[in-house]
C-alpha atoms as one frame of an Amber mdcrd trajectory, in Angstrom:
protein
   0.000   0.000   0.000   1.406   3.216  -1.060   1.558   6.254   1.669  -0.576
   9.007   1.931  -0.425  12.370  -1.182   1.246  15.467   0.743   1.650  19.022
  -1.238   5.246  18.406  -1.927   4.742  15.141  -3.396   1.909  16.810  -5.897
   4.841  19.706  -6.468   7.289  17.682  -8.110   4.602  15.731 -10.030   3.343
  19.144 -11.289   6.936  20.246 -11.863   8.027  16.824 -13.911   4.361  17.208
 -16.361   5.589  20.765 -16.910   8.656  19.965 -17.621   8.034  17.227 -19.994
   4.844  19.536 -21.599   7.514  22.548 -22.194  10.117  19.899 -23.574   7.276
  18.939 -26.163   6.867  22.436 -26.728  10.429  22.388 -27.174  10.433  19.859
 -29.813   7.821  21.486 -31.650   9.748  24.617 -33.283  14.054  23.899 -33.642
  14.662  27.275 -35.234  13.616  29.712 -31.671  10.668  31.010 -33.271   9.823
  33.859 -30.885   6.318  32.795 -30.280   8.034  29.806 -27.734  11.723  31.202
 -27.150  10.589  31.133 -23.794  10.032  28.024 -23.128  13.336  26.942 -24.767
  15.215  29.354 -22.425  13.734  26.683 -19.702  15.727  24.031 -21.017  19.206
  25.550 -22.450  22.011  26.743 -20.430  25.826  25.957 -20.794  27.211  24.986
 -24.181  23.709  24.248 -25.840  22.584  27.611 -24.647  25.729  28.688 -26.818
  24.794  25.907 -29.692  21.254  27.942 -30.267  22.552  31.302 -30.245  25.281
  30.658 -32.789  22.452  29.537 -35.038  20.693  33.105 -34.312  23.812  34.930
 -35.327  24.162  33.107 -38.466  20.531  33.225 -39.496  20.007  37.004 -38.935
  22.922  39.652 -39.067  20.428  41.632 -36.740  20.685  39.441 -33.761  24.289
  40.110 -32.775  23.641  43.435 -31.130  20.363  41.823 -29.349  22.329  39.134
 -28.143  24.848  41.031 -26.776  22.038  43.559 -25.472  20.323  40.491 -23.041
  23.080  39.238 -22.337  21.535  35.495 -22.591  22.757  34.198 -26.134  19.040
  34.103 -26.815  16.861  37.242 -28.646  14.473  37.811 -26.619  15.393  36.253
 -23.321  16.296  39.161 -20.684  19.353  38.743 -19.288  18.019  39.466 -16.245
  16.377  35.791 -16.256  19.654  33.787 -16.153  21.547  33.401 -13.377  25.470
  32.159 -13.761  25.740  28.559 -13.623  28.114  28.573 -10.577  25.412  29.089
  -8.834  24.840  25.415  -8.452  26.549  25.711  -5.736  23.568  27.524  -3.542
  21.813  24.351  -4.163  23.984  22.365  -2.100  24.759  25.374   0.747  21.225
  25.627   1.172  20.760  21.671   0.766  23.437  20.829   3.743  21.737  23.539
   6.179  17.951  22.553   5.480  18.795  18.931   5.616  20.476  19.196   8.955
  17.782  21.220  10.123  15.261  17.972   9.005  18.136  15.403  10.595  17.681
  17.183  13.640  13.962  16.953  13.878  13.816  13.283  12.783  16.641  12.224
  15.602  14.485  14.530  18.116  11.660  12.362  17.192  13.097   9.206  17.564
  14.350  10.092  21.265  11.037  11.461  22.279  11.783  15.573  21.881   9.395
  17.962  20.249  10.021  17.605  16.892   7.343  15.351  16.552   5.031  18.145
  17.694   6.649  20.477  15.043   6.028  17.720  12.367   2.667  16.811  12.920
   1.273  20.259  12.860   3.242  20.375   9.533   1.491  17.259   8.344  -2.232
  18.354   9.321  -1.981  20.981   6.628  -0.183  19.473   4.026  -1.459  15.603
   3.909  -4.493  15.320   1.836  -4.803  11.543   2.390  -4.160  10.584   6.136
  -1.354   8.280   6.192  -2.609   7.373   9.489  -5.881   5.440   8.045  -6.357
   1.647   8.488  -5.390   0.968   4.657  -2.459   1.881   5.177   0.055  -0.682
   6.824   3.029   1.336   7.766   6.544  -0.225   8.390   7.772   1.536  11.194
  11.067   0.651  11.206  13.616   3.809  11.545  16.394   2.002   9.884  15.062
   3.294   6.147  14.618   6.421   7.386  17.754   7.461   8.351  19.468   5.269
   5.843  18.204   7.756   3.279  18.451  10.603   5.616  22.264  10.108   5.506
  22.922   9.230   1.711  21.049  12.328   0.401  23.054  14.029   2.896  26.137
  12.432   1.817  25.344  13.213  -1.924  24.293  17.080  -1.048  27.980  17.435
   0.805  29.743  15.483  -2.391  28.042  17.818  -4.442  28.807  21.247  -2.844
  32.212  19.982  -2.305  32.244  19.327  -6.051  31.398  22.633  -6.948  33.719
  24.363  -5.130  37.029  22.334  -5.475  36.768  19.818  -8.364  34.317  21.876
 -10.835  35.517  24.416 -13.283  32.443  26.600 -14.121  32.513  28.574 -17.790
  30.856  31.891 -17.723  28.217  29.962 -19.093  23.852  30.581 -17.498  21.490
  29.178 -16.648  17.648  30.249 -16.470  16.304  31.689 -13.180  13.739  28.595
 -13.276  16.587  26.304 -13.188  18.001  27.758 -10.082  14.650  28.536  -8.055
  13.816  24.612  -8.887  17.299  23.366  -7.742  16.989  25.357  -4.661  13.617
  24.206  -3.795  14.631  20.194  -4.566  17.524  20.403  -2.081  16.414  22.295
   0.645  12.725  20.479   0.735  13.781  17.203   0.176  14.108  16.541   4.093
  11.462  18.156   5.222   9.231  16.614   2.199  10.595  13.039   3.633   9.597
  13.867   7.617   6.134  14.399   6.716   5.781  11.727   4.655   5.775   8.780
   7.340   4.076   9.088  10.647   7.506   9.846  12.968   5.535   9.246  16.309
   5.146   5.429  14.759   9.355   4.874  14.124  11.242   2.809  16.190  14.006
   0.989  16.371  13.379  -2.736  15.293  15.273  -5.639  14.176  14.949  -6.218
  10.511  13.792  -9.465   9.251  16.214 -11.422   6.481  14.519  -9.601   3.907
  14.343  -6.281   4.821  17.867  -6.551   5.460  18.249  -7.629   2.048  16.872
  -4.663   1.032  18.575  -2.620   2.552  22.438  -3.730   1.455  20.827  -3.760
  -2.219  19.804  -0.104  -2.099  22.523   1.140  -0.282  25.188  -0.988  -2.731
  23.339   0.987  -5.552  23.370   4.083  -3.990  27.052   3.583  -3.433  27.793
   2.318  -6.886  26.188   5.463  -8.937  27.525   8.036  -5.792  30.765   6.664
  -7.010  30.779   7.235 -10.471  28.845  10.454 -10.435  32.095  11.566  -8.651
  34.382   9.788 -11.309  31.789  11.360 -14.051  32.592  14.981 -12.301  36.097
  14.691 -11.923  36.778  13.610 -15.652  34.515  16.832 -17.121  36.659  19.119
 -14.279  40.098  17.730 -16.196  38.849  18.418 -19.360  39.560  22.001 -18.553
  42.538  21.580 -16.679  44.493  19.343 -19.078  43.775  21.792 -22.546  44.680
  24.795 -20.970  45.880  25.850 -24.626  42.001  25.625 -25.829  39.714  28.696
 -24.680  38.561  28.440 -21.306  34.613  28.114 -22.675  35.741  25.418 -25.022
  34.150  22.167 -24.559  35.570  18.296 -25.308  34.647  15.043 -25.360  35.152
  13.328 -22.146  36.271   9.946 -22.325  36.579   6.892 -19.818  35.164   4.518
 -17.285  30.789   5.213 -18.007  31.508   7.921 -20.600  32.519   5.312 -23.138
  28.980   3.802 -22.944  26.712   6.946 -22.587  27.012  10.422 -22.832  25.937
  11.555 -19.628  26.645   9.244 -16.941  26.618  11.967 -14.276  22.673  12.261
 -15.631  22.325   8.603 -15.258  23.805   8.268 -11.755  21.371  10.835 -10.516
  18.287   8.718 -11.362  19.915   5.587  -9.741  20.704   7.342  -6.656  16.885
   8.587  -6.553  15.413   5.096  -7.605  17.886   3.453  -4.471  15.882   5.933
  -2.234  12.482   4.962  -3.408  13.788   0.921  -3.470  14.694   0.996  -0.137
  11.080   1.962   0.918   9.759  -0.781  -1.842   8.546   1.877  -3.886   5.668
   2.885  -1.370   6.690   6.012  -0.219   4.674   8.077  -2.302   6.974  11.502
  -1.681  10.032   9.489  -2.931   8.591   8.055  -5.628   7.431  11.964  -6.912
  10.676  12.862  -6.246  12.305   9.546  -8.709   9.394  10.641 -11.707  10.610
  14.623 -11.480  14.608  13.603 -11.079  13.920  10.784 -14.024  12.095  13.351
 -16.348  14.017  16.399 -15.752  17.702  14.681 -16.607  15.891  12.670 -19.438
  15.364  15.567 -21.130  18.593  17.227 -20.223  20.976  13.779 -21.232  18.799
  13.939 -24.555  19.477  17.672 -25.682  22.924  16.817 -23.873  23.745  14.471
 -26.816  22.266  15.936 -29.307  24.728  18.775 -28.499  27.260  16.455 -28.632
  26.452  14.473 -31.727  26.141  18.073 -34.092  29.432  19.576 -32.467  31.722
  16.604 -32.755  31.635  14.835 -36.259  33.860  11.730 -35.092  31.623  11.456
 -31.838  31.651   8.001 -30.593  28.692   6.024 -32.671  28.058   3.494 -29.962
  27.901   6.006 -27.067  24.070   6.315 -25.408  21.965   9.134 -24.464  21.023
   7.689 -21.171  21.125   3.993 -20.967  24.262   1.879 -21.686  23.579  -0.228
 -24.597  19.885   0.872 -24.596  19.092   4.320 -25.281
């Protein structure tokens, strides 16, 4: 039986359809027609930000001076809308200090303090479908709980570490959308967990064979695609660092380890850590699962224009390489 529908949960639904209408919308007109610039601005940032507005230059000697006026690479897209992409690293400040915050409250709980107080006022206005009802047969085992408690906060602190000592950020943007979403995915994510589960329930408990089972699975998967996001990182940082005699916004083809089977295995990792969160409640946490469908969609569509990008820049571009999926897709 699948837990209760809180607002959060019905955000990131709401945010993955819109995502995936825009990207149809997207699909619909490849020459920026003005009519849905827009909505294109929603998905482009980085190089195939750059890819579209070389293709304005070209196609109108007008545009240059527009360009140059927002400030965006796209006619019609104020400047003021794009945010520099550095700023990924606000996702992950904000991410480590809300998530404590949340860690704090669900240890409280578990010890008897008044976080469950805090919580379950939270939940009365945000829970549409009581999780509390006599459908729904809760495991109240803690273990899952924190489990995922401390990966995501293990993969927030990887990330903002990342971004300030392994990433090497081009003067490249990124839409304001981009950033307000980020924000909101790292710094809810805790909170959107605690009031998913009844915390007065939790306690400590012995798992059976299977549960345990369960557990090493998801944890071995999270710790397989933590480790190669990492790799995946590192090798796009030394593609910088190692062609120093290229222009600093000049981009390569990285090579190595998952690259040589898709083209964006930092993408793919992402969904696998997400999919290990909602495994390890066996897919019944309804919040979790939202949260897998609006990761899932959103780097989809992002790993697809990703290699698209790469495909049109690069004519020897490795034939075999994926979008997404090795071997697959």
């Amino acid at each position: 039986m699948i837990s209760g529908i809180n607002i959060l949960s019905v955000l990131w639904l709401l945010v993955a359809i819109g995502i995936f209408c825009a990207y149809l919308l997207f699909l619909l007109n490849e020459d920026l027609s003005l009519i849905i610039l827009p909505v294109k601005s929603l998905f482009l940032f980085g190089k195939c930000l750059h890819r579209y507005s070389h293709i304005n230059k070209r196609a109108d000697s007008s545009l240059p001076n527009e360009l140059e006026a927002t400030g965006t690479g796209i006619p019609g897209i104020p400047g003021s809308l794009n945010v520099p992409k550095s700023w990924f690293k606000h996702f992950y400040i904000t991410g480590i200090i809300c998530h404590s915050l949340a860690f704090i409250v669900l240890v409280s709980c578990l010890f008897g303090g008044p976080g469950c107080v805090v919580i379950k006022d939270l939940q009365y206005w945000v829970i549409w479908h009581s999780l509390y009802s006599a459908e729904y047969k809760f495991d109240d085992s803690a273990l899952p709980v924190l489990l995922v408690f401390l990966l995501e906060w293990l993969q927030i602190f990887r990330r903002a570490y990342e971004c300030f000592y392994i990433s090497s950020f081009s003067k490249s943007t990124i839409n304001i959308s981009h950033y307000i979403i980020g924000l909101c995915f790292y710094s809810l994510f805790g909170i959107g967990l605690l009031i998913s589960i009844p915390l007065e329930k939790l306690a400590f408990s012995t798992p059976n064979v299977l549960e345990v089972v369960r557990y090493i699975i998801a944890v071995a998967i999270f710790v397989w695609a933590f480790h190669f996001q990492h790799r995946s990182m590192l090798t796009l940082a030394s593609l910088r660092q190692e062609q120093k005699d290229k222009p600093p916004d000049g981009h390569f083809v990285p090579h190595g380890h998952l690259f040589d089977l898709v083209s964006s295995p930092h993408y793919l990792c992402e969904v696998i850590i997400y999919t290990a969160f909602c495994f390890m409640f066996k897919f019944e946490n309804m919040y979790l699962n939202c949260v897998a469908v609006f990761v899932w969609t959103n780097q989809v569509i992002e790993s697809k224009i990703s290699h698209k990008w790469y495909t049109e820049h690069f004519p020897n571009y490795p034939a075999h390489r994926k979008t997404l999926i090795p071997y697959l897709w």
